[in-house]
C-alpha positions as MATLAB code, in Angstrom:
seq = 'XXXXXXXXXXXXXXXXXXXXXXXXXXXXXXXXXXXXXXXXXXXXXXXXXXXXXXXXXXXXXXXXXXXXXXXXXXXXXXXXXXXXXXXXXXXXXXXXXXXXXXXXXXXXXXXXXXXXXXXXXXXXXXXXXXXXXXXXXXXXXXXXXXXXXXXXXXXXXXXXXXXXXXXXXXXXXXXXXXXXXXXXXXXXXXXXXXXXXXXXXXXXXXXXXXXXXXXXXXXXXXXXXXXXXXXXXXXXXXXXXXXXXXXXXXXXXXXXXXXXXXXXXXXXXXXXXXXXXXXXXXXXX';
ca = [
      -9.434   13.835  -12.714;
      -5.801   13.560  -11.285;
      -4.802   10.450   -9.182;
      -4.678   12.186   -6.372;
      -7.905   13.993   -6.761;
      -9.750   10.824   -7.027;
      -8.134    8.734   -4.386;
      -8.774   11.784   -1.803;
     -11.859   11.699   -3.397;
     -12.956    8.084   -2.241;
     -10.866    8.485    0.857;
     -13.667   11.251    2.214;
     -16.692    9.438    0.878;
     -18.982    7.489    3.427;
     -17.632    4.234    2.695;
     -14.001    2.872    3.396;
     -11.436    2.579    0.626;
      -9.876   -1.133    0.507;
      -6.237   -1.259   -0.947;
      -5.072   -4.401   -1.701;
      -0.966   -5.115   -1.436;
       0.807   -6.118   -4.739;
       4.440   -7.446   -5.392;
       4.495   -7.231   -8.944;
       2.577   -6.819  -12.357;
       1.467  -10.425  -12.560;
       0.092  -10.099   -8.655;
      -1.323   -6.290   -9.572;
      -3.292   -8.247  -12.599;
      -4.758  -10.607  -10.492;
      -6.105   -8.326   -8.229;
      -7.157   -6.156  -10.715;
      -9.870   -8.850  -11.448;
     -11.523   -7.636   -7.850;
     -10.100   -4.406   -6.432;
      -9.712   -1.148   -8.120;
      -7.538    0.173   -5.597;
      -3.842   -1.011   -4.767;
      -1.225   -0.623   -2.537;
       2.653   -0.602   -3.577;
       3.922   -2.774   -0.271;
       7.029   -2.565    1.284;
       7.283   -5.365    2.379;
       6.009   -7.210   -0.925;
       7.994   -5.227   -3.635;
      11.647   -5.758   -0.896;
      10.385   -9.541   -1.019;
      10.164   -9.672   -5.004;
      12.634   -7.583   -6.402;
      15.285   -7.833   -3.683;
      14.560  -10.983   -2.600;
      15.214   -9.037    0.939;
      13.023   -8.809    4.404;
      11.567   -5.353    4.467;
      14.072   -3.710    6.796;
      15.737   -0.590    4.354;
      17.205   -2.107    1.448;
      14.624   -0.711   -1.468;
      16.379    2.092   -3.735;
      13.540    4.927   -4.712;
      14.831    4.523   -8.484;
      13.531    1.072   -8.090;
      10.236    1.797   -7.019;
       9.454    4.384   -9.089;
      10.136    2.321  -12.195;
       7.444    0.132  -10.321;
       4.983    2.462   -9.650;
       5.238    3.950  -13.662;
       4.714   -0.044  -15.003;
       1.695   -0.156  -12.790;
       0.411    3.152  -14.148;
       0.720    2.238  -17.866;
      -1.156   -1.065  -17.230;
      -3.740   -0.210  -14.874;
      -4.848    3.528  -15.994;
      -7.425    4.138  -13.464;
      -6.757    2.250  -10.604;
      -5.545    3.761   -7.063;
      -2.071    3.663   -6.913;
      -0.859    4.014   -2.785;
       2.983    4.217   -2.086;
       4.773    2.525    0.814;
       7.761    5.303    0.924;
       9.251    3.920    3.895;
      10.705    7.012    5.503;
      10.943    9.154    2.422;
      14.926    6.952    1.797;
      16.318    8.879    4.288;
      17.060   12.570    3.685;
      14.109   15.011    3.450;
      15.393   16.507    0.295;
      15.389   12.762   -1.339;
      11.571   12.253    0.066;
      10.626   15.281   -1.777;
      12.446   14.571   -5.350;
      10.685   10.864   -4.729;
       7.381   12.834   -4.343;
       7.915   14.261   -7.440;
       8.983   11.612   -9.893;
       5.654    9.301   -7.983;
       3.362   12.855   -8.606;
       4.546   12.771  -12.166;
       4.273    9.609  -13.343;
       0.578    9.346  -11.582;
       1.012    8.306   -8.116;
      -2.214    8.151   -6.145;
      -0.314    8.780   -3.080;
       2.137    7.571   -0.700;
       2.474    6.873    3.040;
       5.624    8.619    4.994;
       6.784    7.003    8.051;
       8.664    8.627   11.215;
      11.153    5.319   11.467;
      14.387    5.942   12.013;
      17.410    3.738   10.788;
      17.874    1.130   10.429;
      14.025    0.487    9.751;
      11.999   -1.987   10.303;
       8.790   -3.845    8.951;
       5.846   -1.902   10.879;
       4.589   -5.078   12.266;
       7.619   -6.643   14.326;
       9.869   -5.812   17.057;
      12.187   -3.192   17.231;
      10.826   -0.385   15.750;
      12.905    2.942   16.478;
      11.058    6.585   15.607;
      12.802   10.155   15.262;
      12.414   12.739   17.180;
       8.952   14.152   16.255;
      10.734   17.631   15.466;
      12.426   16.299   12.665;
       9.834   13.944   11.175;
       7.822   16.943   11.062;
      10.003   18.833    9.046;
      10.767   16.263    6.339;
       6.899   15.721    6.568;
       6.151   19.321    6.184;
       8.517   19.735    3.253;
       6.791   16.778    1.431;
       3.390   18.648    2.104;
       4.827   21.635    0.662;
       6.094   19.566   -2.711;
       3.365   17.491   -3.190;
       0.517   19.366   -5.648;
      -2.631   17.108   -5.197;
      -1.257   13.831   -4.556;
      -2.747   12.155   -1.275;
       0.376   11.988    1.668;
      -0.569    9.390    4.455;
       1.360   10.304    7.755;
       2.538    7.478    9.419;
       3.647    6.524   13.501;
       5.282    3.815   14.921;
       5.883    4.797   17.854;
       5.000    1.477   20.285;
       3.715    3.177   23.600;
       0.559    4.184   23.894;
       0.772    8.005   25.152;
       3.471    8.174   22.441;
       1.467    6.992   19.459;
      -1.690    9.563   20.637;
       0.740   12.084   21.099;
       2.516   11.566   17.600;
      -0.837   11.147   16.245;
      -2.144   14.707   17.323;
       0.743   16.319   16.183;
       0.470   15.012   12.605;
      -3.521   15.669   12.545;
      -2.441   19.312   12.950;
      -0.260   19.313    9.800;
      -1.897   19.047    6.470;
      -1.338   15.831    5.491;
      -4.647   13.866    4.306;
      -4.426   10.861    6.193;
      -3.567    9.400    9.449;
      -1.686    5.880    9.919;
      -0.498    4.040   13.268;
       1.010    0.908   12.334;
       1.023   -2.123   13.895;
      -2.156   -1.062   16.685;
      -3.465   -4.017   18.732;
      -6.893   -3.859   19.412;
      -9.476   -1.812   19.147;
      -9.649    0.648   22.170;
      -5.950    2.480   20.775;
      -7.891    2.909   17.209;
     -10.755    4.462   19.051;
      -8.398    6.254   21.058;
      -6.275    7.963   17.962;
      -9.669    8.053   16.367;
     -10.911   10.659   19.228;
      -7.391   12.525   19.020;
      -7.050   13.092   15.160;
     -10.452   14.498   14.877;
     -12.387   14.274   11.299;
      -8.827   13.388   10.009;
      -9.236   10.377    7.682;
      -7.358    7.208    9.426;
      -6.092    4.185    7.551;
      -5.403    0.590    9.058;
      -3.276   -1.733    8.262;
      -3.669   -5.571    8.093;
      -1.175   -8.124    7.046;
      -1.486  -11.443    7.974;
       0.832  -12.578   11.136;
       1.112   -8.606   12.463;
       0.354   -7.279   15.618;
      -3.094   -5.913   14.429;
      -6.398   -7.925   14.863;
      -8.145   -9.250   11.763;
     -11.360   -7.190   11.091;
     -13.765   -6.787    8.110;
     -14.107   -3.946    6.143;
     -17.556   -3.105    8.037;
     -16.146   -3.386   11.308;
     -13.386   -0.903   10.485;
     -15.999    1.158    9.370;
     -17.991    0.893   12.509;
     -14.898    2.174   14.493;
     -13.918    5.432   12.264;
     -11.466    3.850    9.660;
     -11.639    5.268    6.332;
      -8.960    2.863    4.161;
      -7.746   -0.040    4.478;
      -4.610   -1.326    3.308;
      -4.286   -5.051    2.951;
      -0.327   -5.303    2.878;
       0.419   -8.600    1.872;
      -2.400  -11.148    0.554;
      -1.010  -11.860   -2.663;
       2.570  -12.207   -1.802;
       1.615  -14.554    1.280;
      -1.223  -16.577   -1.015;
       1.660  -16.597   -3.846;
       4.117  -18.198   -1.609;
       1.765  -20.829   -0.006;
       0.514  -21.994   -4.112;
       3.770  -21.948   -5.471;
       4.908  -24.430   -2.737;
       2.186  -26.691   -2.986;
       2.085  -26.859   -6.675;
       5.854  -27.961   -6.561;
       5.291  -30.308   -4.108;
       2.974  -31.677   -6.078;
       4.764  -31.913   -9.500;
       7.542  -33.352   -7.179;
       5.959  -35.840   -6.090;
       4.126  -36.949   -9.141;
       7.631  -37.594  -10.946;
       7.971  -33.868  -12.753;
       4.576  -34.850  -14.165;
       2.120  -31.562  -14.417;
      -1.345  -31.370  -13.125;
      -4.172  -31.318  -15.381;
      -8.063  -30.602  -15.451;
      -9.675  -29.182  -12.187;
      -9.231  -25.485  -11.389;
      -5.385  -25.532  -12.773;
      -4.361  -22.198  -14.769;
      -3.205  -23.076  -18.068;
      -1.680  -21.128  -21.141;
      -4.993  -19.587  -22.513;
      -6.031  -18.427  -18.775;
      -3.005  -16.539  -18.478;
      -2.395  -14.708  -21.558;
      -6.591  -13.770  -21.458;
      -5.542  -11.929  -17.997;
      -2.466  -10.068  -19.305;
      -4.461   -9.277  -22.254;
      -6.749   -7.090  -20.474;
      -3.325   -4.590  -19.376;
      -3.553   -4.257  -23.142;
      -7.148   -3.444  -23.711;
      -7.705   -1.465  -20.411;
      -5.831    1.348  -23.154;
      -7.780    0.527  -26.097;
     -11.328    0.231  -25.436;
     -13.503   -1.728  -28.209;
     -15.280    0.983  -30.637;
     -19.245    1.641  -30.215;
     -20.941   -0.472  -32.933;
     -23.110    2.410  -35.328;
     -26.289    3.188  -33.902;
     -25.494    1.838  -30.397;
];
């Protein structure tokens, strides 16, 4: 089964589909441990490879490359794209769509920002006309062949965002995505306007969203989940404390306890290894 088939797939079952944010191939490794479903970030991969807030720098040569690593290691896993607004030009968006489709993309979310572009979940936030996201949004549609497109809003006022939101229910892209929505009542709202559309939330730690559970989303009419930026925010907070503490202890390293050592690491990079060659059935098994 293609990517695309299978996230779409899991998208329209009865239960939600979790995503979980990665920055990189050590974070995606981790989290391969627990998830089997991941979402390329924005925010996260601008953070690691740029060293840059999210607000437009991210080259779609770069994240490709990104997106093909994570393929070769992780073979079956979902594989959502943050596209920001497709870089730009519609005619970029769709040769991005292509390279992601070929190298085994899951599927990506399109955004109707407008530059300069910011991170969904702060202030700011401009939108284009909804004309001429709809264009570049229908010419992605057309270029795509099964891969799963997420429309995205973020448009700020209310009768905006349910506006926007019917509009891109009536196109055929597979899922519906209003970033940065703060509390329930607007995702029951948008739930009542996009119909039997499949709608996907987004939580990252610090944004304008509430903090539900996967069960509570379900309760509501969500369908998928992204989890933006666990690993890059849980990354940040250990690396800090554990060179605090070697700091303080004179350069001296931690041992015993729950501390990750040499063995523990190469055992989980291993497994991007075997995930490709699976052990041989013993004779007779």
């Amino acid at each position: 089964m293609r990517p695309g088939q299978s996230l779409h797939n899991d998208i329209t079952d009865h239960e939600i589909t979790p995503l979980i944010g990665v920055y990189d191939m050590f974070s995606a490794s981790v989290a391969a441990q627990h998830y089997n479903g991941f979402f390329v970030s924005g925010f996260g991969f601008a953070a690691s490879y740029y060293g840059l807030p999210d607000i437009g720098f991210i080259a779609w040569p770069d994240i490709v490359n990104f997106v093909q690593r994570l393929r070769l290691a992780f073979p079956r896993h979902h594989l959502l794209v943050d596209i920001d607004d497709g870089y730009v030009d519609p005619e970029v968006a769709c040769h991005v769509i292509e390279h992601l489709e070929a190298i085994g993309a899951s599927g990506v979310i399109l955004e109707d920002q407008k530059r300069p572009r910011r991170c969904g979940h702060v202030d700011g936030k401009q939108v284009l006309p909804l004309e001429e996201y709809l264009e570049k949004l229908e010419l992605v549609l057309r270029t795509r062949r099964d891969l799963v497109v997420v429309a995205r809003t973020d448009a700020t006022e209310e009768a905006e965002i349910l506006r926007r939101a019917r509009a891109l229910a009536e196109t055929d892209a597979d899922v519906i995505l209003v970033d940065g929505v703060r509390n329930t009542d607007w995702i029951t709202k948008v739930r009542k306007v996009i119909g039997d559309k499949p709608l996907l939330f987004n939580q990252i730690a610090g944004g304008k969203s509430p903090r539900y559970s996967l069960s509570e989303l379900e309760s509501i009419g969500v369908n998928v989940a992204i989890y933006s930026t666990p690993c890059l925010f849980a990354a940040q907070a250990a690396i800090d404390r554990a060179l605090t503490e070697l700091k303080d202890n004179d350069g001296r390293l931690p041992h015993g306890g729950d501390q990750v050592g040499v063995a523990e690491s190469l055992l989980l990079l291993e497994r991007n290894i075997s995930r490709h060659h699976p052990k041989p059935a013993l004779v007779g098994s």
